[in-house]
PDB file as gemmi writes it, atoms N, CA and C in Angstrom:
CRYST1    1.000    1.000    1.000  90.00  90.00  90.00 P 1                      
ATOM      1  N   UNK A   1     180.626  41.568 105.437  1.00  0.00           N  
ATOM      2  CA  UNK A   1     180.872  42.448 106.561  1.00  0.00           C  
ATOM      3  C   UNK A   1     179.638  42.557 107.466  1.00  0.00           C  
ATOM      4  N   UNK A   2     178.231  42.574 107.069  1.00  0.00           N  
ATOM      5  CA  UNK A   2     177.099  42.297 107.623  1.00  0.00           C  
ATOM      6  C   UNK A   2     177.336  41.742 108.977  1.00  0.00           C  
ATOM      7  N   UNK A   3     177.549  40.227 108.711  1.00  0.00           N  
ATOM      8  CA  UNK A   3     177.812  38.919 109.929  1.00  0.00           C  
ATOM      9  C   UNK A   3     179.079  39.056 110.524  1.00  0.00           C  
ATOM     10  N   UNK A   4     179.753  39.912 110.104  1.00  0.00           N  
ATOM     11  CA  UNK A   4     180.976  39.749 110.941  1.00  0.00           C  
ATOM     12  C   UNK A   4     181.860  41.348 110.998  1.00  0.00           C  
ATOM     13  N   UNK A   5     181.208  42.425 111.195  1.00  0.00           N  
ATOM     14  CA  UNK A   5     181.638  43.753 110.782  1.00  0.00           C  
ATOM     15  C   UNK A   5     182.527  43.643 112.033  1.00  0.00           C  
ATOM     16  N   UNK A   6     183.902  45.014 111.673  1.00  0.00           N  
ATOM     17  CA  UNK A   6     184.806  45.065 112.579  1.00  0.00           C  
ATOM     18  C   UNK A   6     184.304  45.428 113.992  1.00  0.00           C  
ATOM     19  N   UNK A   7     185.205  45.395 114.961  1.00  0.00           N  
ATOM     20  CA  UNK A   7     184.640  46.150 116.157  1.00  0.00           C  
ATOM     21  C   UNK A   7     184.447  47.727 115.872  1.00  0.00           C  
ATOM     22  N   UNK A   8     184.946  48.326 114.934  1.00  0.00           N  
ATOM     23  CA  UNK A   8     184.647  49.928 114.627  1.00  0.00           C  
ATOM     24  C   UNK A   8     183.525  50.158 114.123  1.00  0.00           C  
ATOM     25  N   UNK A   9     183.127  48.949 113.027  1.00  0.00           N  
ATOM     26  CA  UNK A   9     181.639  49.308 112.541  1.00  0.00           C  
ATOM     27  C   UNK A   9     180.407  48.893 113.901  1.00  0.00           C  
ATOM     28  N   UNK A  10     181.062  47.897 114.541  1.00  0.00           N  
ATOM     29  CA  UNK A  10     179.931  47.725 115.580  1.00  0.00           C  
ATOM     30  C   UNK A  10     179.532  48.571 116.249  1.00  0.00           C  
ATOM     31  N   UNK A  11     180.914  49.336 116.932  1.00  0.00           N  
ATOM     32  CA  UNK A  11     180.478  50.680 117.821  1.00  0.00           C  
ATOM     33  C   UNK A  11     180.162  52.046 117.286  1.00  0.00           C  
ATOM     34  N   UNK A  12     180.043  51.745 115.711  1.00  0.00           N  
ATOM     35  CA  UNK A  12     179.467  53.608 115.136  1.00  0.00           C  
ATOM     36  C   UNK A  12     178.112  52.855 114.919  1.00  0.00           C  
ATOM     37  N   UNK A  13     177.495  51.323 114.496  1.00  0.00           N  
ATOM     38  CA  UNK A  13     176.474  51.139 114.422  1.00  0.00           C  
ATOM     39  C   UNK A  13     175.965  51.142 115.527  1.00  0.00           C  
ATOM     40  N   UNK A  14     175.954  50.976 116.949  1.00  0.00           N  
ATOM     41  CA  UNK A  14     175.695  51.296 118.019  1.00  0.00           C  
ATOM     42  C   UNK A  14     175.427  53.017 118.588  1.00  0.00           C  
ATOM     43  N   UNK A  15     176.020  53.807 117.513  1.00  0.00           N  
ATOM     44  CA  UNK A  15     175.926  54.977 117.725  1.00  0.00           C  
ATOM     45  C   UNK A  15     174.706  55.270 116.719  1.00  0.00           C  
ATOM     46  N   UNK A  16     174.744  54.838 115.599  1.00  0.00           N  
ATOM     47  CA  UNK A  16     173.480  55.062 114.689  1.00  0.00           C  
ATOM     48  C   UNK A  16     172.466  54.627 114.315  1.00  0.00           C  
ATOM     49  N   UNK A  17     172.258  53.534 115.046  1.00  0.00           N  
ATOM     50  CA  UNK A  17     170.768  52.644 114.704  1.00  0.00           C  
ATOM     51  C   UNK A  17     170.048  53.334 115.717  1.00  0.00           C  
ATOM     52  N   UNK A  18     168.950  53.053 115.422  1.00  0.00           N  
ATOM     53  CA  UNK A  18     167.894  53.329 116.025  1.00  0.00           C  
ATOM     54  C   UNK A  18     167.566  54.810 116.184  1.00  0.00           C  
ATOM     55  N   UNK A  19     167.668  55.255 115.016  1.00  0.00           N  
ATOM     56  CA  UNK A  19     167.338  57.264 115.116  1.00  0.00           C  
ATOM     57  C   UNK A  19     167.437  57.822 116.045  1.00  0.00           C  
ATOM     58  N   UNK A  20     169.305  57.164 116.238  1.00  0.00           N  
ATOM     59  CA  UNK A  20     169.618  58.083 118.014  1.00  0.00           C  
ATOM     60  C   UNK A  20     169.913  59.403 117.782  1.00  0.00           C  
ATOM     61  N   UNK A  21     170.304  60.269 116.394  1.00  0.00           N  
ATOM     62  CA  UNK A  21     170.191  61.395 115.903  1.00  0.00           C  
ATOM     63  C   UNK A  21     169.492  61.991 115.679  1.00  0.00           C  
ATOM     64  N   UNK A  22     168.568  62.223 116.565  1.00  0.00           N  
ATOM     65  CA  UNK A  22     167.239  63.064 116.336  1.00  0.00           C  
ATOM     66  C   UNK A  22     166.236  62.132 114.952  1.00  0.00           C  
ATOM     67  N   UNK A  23     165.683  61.160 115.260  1.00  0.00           N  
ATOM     68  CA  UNK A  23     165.009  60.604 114.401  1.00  0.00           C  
ATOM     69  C   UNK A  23     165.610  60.288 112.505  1.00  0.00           C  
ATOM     70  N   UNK A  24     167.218  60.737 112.594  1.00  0.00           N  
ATOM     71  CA  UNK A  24     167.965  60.171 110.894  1.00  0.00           C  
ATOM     72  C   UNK A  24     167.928  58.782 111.004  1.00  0.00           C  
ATOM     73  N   UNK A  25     167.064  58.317 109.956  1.00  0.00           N  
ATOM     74  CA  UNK A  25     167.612  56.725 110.082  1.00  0.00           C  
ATOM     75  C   UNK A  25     168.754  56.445 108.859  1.00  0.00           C  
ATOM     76  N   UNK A  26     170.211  55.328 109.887  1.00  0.00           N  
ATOM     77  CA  UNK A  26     171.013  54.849 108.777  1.00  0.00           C  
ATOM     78  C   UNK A  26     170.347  53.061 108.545  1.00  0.00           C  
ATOM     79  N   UNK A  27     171.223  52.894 107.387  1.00  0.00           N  
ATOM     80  CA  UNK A  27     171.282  51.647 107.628  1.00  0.00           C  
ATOM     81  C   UNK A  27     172.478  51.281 107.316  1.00  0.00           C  
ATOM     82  N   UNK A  28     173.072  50.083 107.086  1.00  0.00           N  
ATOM     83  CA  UNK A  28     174.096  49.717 107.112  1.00  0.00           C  
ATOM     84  C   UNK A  28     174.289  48.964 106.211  1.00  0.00           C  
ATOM     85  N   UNK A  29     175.631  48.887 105.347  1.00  0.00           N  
ATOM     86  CA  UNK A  29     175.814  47.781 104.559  1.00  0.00           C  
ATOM     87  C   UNK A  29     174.918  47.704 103.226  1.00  0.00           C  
ATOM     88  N   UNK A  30     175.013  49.162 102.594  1.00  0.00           N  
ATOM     89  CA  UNK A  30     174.399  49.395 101.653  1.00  0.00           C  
ATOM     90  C   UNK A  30     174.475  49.094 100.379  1.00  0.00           C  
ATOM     91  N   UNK A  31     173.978  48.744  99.192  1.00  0.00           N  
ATOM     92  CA  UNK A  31     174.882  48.964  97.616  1.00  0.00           C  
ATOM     93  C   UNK A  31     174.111  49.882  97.257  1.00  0.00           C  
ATOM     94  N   UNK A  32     175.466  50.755  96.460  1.00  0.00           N  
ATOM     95  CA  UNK A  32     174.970  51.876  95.519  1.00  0.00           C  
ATOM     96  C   UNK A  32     175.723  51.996  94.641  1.00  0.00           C  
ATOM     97  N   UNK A  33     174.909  51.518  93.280  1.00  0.00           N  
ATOM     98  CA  UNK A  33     175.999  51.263  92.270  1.00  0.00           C  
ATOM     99  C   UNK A  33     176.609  50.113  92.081  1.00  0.00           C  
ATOM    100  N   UNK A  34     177.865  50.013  91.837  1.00  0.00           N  
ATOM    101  CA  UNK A  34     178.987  48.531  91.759  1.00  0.00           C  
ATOM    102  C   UNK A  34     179.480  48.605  93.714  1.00  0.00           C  
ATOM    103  N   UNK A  35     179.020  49.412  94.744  1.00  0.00           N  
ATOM    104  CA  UNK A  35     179.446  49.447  95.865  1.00  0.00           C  
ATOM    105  C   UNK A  35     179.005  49.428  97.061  1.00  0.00           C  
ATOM    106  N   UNK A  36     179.304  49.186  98.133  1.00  0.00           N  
ATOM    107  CA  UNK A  36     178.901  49.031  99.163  1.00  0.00           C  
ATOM    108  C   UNK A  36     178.995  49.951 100.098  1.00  0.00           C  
ATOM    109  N   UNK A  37     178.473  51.082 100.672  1.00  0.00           N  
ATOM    110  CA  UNK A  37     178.418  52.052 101.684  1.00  0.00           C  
ATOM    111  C   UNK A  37     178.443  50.901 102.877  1.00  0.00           C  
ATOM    112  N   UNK A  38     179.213  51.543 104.428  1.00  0.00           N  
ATOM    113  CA  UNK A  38     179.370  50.755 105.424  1.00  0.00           C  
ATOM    114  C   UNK A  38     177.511  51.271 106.175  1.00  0.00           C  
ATOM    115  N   UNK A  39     177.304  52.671 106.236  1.00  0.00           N  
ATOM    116  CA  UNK A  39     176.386  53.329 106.249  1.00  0.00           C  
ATOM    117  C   UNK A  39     176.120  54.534 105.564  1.00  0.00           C  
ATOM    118  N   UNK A  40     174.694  54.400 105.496  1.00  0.00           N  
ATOM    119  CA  UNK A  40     174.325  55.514 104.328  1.00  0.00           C  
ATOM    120  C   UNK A  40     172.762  55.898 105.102  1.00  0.00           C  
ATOM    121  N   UNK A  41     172.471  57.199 105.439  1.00  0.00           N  
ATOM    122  CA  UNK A  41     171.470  58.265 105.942  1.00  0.00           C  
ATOM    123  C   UNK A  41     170.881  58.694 104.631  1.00  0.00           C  
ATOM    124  N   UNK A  42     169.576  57.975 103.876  1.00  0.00           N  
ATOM    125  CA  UNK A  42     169.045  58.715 102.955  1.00  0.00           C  
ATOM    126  C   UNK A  42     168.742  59.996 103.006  1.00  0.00           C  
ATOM    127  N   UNK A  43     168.129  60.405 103.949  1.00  0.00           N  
ATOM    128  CA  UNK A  43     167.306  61.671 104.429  1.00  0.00           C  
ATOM    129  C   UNK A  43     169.058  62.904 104.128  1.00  0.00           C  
ATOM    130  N   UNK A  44     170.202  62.242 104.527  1.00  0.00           N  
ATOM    131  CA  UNK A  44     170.906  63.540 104.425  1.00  0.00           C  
ATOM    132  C   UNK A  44     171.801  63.401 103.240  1.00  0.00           C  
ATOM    133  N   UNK A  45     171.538  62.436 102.506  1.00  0.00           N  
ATOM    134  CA  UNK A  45     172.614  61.878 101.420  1.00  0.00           C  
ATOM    135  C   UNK A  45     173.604  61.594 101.836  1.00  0.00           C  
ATOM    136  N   UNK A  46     173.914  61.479 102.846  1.00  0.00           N  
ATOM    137  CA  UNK A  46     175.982  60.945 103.971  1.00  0.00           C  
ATOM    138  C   UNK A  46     176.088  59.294 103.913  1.00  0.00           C  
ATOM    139  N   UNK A  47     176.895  59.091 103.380  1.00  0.00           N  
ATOM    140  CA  UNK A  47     177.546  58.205 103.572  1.00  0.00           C  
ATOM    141  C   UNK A  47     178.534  58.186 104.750  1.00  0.00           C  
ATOM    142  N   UNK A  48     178.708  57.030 105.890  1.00  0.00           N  
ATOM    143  CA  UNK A  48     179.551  56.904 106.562  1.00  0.00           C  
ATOM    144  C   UNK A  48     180.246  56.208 106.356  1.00  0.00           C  
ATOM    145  N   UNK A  49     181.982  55.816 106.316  1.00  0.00           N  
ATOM    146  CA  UNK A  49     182.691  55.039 105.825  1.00  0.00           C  
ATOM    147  C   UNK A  49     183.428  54.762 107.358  1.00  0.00           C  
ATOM    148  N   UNK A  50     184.015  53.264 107.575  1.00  0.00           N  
ATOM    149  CA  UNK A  50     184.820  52.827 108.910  1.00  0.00           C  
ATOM    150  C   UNK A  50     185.851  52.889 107.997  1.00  0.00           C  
ATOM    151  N   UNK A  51     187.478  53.005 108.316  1.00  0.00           N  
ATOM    152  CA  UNK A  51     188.078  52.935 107.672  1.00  0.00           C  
ATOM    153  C   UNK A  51     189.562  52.056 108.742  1.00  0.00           C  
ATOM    154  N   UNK A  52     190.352  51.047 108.038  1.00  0.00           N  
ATOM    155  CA  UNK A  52     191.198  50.704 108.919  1.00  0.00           C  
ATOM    156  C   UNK A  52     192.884  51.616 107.886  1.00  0.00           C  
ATOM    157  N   UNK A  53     193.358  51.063 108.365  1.00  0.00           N  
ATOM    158  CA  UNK A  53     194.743  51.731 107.756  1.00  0.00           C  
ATOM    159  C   UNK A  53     195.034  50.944 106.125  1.00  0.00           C  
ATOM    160  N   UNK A  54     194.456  50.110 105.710  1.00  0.00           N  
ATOM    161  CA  UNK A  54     194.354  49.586 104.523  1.00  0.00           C  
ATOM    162  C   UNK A  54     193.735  50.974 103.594  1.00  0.00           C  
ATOM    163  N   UNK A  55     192.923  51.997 104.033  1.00  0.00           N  
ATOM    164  CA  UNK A  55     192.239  52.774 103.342  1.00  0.00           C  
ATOM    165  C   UNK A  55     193.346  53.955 102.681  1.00  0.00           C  
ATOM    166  N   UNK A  56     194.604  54.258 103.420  1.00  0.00           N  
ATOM    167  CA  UNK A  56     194.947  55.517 103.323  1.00  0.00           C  
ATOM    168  C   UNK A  56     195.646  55.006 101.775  1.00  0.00           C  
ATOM    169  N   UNK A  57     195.508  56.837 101.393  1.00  0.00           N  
ATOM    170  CA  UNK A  57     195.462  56.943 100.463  1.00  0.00           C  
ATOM    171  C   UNK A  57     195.590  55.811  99.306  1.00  0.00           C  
ATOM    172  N   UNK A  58     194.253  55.607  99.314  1.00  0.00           N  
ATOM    173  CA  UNK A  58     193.695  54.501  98.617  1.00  0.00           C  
ATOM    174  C   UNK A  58     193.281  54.949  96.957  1.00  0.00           C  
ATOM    175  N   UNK A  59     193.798  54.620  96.079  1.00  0.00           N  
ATOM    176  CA  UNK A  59     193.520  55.155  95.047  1.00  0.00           C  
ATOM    177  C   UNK A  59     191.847  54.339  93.990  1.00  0.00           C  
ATOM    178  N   UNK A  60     191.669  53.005  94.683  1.00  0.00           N  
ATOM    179  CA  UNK A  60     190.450  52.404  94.816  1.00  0.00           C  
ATOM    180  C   UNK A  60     189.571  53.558  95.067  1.00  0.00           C  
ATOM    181  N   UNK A  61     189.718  53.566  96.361  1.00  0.00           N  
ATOM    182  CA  UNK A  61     188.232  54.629  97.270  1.00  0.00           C  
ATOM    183  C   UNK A  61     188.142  56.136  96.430  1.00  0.00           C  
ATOM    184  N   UNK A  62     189.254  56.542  96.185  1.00  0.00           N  
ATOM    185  CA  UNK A  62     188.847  57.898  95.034  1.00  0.00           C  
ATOM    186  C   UNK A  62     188.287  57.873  93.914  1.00  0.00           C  
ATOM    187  N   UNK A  63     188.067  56.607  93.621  1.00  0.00           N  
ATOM    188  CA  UNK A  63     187.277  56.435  92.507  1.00  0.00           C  
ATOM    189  C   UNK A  63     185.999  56.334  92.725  1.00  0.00           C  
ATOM    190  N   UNK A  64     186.309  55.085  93.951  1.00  0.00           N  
ATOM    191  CA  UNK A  64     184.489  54.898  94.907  1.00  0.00           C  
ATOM    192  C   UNK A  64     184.024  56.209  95.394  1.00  0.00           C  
ATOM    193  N   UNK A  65     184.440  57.210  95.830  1.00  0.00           N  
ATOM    194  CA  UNK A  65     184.075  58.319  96.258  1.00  0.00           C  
ATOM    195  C   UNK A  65     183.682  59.462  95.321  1.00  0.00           C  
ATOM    196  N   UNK A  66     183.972  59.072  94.506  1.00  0.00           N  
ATOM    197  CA  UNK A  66     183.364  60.058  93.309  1.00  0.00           C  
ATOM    198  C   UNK A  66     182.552  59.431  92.481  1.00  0.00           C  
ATOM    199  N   UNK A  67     182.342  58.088  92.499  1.00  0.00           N  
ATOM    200  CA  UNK A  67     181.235  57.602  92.045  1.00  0.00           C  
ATOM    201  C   UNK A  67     180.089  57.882  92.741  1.00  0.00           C  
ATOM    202  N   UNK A  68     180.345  57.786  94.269  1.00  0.00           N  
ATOM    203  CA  UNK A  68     179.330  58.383  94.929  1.00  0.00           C  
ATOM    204  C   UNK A  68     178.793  60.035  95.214  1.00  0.00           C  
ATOM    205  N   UNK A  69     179.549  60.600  94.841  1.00  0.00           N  
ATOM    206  CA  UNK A  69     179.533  62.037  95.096  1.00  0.00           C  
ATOM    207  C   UNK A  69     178.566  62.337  93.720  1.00  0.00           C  
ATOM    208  N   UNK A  70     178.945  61.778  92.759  1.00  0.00           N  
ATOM    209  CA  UNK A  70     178.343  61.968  91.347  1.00  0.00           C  
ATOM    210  C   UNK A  70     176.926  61.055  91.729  1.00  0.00           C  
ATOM    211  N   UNK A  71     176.597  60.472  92.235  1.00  0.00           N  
ATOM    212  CA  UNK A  71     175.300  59.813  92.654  1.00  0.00           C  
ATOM    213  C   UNK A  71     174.319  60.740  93.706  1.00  0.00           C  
ATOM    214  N   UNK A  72     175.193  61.671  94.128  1.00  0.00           N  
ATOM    215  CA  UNK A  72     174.330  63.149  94.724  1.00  0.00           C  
ATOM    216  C   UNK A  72     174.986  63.055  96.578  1.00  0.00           C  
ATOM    217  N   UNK A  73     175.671  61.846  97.216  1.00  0.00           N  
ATOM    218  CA  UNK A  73     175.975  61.440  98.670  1.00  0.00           C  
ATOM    219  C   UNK A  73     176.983  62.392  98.658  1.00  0.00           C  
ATOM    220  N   UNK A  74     177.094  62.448 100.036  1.00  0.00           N  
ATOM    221  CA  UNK A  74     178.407  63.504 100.657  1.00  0.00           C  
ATOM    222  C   UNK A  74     178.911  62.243 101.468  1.00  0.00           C  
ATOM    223  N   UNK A  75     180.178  62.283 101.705  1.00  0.00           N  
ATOM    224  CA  UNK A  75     181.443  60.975 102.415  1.00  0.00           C  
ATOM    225  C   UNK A  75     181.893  61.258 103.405  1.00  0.00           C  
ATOM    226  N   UNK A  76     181.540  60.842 104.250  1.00  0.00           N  
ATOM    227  CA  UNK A  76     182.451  61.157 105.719  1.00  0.00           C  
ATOM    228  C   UNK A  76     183.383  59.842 105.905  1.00  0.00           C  
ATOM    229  N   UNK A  77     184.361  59.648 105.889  1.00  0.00           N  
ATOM    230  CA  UNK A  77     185.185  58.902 106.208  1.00  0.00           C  
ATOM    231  C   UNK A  77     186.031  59.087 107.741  1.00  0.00           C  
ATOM    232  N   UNK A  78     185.819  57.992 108.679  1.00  0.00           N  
ATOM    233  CA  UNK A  78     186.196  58.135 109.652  1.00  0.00           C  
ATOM    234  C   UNK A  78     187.281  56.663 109.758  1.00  0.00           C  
ATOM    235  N   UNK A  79     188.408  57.064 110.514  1.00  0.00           N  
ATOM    236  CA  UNK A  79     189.255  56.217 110.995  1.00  0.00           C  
ATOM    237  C   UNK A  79     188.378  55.167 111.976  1.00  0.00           C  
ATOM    238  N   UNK A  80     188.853  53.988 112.293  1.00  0.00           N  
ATOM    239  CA  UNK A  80     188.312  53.078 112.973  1.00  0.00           C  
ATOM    240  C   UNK A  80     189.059  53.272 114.492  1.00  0.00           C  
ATOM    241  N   UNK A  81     190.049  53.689 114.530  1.00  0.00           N  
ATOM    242  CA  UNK A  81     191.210  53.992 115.807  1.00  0.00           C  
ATOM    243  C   UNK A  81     190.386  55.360 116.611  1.00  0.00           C  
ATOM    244  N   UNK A  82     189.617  56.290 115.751  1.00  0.00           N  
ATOM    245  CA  UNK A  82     188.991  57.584 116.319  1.00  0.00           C  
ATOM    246  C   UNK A  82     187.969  56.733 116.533  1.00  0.00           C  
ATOM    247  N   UNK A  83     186.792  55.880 116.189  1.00  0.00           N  
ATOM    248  CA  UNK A  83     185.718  55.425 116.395  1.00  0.00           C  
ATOM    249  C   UNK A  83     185.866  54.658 118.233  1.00  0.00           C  
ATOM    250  N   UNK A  84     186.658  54.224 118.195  1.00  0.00           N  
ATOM    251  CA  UNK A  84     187.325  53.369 119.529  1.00  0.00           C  
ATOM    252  C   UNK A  84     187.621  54.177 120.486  1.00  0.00           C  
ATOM    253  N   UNK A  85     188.528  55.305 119.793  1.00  0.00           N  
ATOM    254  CA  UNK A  85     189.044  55.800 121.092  1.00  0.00           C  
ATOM    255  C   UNK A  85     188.364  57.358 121.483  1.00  0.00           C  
ATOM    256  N   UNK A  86     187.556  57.684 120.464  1.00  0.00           N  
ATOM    257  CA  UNK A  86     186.605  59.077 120.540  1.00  0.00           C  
ATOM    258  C   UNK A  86     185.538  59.319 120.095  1.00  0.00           C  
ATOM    259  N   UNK A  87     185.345  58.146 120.757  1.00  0.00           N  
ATOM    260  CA  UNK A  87     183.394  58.172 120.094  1.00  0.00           C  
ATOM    261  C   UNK A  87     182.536  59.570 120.282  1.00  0.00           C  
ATOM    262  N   UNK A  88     182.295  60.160 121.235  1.00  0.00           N  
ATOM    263  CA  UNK A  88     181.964  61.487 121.600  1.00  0.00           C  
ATOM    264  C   UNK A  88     182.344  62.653 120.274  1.00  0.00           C  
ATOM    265  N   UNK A  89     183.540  62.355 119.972  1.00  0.00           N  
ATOM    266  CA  UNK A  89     183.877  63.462 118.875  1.00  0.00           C  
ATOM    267  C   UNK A  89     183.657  63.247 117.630  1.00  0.00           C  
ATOM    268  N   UNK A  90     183.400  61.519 117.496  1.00  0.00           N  
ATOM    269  CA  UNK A  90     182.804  60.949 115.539  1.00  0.00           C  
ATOM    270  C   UNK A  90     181.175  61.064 116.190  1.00  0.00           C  
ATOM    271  N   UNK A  91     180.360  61.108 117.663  1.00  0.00           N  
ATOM    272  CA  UNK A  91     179.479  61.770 117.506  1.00  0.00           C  
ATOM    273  C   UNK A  91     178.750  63.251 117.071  1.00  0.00           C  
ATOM    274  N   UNK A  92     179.881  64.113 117.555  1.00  0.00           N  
ATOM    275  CA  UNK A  92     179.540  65.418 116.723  1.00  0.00           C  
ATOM    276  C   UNK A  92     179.915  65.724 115.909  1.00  0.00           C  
ATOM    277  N   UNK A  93     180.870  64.907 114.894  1.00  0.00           N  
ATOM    278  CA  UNK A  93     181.387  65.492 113.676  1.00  0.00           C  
ATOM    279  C   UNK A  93     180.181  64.624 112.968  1.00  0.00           C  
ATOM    280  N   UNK A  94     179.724  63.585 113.414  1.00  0.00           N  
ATOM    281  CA  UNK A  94     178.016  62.835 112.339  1.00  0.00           C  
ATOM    282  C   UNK A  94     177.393  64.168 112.386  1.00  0.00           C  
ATOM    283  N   UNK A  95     176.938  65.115 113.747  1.00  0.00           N  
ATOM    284  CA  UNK A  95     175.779  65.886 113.877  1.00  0.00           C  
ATOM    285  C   UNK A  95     176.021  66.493 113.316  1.00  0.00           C  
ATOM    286  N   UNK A  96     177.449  67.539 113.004  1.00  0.00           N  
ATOM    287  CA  UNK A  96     177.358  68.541 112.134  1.00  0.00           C  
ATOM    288  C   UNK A  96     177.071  67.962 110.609  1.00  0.00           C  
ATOM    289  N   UNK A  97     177.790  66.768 109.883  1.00  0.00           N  
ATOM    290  CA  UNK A  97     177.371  66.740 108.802  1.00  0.00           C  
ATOM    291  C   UNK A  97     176.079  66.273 108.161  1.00  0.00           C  
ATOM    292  N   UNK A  98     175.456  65.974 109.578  1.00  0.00           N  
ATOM    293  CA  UNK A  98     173.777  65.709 109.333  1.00  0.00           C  
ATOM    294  C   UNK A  98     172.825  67.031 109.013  1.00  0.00           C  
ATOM    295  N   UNK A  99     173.802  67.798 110.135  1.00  0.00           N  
ATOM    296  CA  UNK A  99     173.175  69.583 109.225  1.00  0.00           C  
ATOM    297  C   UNK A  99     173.632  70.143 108.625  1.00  0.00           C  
ATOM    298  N   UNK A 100     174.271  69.626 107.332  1.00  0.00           N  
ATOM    299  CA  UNK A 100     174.755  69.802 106.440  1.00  0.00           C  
ATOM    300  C   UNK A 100     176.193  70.496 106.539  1.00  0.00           C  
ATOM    301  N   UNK A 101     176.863  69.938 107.173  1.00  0.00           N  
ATOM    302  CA  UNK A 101     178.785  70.281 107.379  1.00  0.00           C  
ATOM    303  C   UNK A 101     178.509  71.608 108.230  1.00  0.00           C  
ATOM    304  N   UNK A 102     177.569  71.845 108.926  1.00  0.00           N  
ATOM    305  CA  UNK A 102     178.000  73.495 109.429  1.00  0.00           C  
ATOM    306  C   UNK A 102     178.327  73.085 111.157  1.00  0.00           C  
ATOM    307  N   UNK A 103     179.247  74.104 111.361  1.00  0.00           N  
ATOM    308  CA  UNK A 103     179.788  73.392 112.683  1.00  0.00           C  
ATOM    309  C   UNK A 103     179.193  73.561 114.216  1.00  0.00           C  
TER     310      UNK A 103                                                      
END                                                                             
C-alpha cells in the first residue's frame, strides 16, 4: 500500500505529513504487532485507519482493533468516501482526537 496507496490514503496523507497539526508527527504504513496501521501519531497513541466498504463490519478488524487498543492506541477509523468528499470535517474530527476525543 506504501507505492500504491488509495486516492483516500493519499489525500488524509496530504492532510498529515508534515506536522500540519500543530507540530503531531504521523507516519504512515506502520507495523504494530502481526499489523499494519495506515497511520499512526506516536505522541497521541491514534491510529488512523482509511477504510473502503470492504471494512464494514469486518469481523477481521475487531480483532485488529483490540489488538491495538490492548497495545495502549486509540482507532479512528474513517470512511474513504468522507476523506474525498469532507476533508475539512476528517480535519477536525483528527484535531479533536489529537486532544484526546474532547470536542
Amino acid at each position: 500500500m506504501r507505492r500504491k496507496p488509495t486516492e483516500a490514503e493519499q489525500a488524509l496523507w496530504l492532510l498529515l505529513r508534515d506536522r500540519r497539526f500543530l507540530g503531531f508527527k504521523f507516519r504512515r504504513q506502520v507495523p504494530i504487532g502481526p499489523y499494519v496501521a495506515d497511520f499512526v501519531c506516536y505522541a497521541s497513541k491514534l491510529v488512523i485507519e482509511a477504510d473502503g466498504l470492504q471494512h464494514a463490519e469486518s469481523a477481521r478488524d475487531l480483532i485488529r482493533d483490540a489488538e491495538l487498543s490492548r497495545r495502549g492506541f486509540r482507532l479512528l477509523r474513517l470512511w474513504n468516501h468522507d476523506i474525498l468528499a469532507r476533508p475539512q470535517g476528517v480535519a477536525e474530527l483528527i484535531w479533536s482526537e489529537l486532544q484526546g476525543g474532547k470536542p
